[in-house]
Structures are given as C-alpha cells and as structure tokens.
C-alpha positions in Angstrom: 151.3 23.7 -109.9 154.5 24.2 -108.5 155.7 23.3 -104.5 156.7 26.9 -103.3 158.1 27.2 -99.7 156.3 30.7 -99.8 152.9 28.4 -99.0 154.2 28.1 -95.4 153.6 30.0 -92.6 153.2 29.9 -88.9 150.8 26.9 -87.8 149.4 28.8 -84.9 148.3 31.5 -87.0 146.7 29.3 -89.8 145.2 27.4 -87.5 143.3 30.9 -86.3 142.6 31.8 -89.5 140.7 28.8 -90.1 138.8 28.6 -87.1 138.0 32.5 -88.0 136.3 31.1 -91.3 135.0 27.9 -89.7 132.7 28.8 -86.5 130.2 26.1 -87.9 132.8 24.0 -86.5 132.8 25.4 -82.5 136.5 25.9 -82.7 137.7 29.5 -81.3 140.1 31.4 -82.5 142.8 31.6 -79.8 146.6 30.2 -79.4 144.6 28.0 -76.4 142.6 26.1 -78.8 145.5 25.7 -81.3 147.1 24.0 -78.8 144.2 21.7 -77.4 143.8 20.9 -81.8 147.6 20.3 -82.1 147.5 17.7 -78.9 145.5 15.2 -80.7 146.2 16.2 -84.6 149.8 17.4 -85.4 151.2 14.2 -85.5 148.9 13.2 -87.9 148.8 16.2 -89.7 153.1 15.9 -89.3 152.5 12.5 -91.4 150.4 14.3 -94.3 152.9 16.6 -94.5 150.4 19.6 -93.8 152.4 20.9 -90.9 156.1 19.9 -90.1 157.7 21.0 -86.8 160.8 23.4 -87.1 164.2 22.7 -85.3 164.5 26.1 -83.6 161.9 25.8 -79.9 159.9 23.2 -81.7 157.5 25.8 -83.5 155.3 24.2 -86.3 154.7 25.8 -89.7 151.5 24.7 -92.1 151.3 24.5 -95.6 148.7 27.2 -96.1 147.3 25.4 -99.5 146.7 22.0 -98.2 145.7 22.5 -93.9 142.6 24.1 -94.5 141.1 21.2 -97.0 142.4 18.7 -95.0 142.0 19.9 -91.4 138.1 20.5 -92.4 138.3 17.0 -93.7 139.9 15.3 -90.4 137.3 17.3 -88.3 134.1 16.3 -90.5 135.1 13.3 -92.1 137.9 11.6 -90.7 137.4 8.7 -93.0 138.5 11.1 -96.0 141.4 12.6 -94.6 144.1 10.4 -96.6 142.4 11.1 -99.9 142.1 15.0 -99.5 145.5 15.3 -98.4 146.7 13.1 -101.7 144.6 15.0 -104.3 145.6 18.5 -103.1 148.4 19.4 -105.0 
C-alpha cells in the first residue's frame, strides 16, 4: 500500500471519532478529553509517528490508518503498542 498524505487529518477530530466508536473504553467524545489523552500520549504517539505536531499554533494531525489500531493498543495493551504500530502499513 502506498504512504498518501491524504490519510491525515486533524488529531482532535480523530481522536473524537474514535472515542465515538470506542465507549467500551470510558473515553468521551469532547476536545476536553482529547486534551487530557494528548497530555500523557502524544509524545509517544509523536515517536510512532501516528500523530506529528504541525509548525503553524502547534496543532497535531493523526494518521487516520494507523491511530485507531494503535491508540486501542496503548490503551488495552500497552505492552503491544511497538508491534501494532510496526505491522500497520
């Protein structure tokens, strides 16, 4: 599969997306909890290269193909995270 810049988009909004389709996890969907997530995660997430931080008012953007996958991963199995992030293509 090909890298496409098209895959990313703005983190805040991903990250509401997936909490939309993951209330198993007791996340809500708000900017509030995006930013409580992004506290403890992004740099992490920065270093899998799931969501990099742009230069203009330090917004982030998410690659929408990998952050789901490997944000459920880091919340339910934080031992996996590495892996998941490496076999997502």
């Amino acid at each position: 599969m090909e890298n496409s810049i098209t895959n990313w988009k703005p983190a805040a909004d991903v990250w509401i997306a997936f909490a939309k389709a993951h209330p198993e996890l007791g996340y809500v969907p708000t900017i509030n909890s995006w930013i409580h997530f992004q506290r403890r995660y992004v740099n992490h997430l920065i270093g899998l290269d799931v969501v990099r931080r742009s230069p203009v008012r330090s917004a982030m953007i998410a690659d929408t193909k990998r952050f789901e996958r490997v944000v459920f991963d880091l919340l339910t199995r934080p031992d996996a995270v590495t892996s998941a992030a490496e076999s997502i293509p």
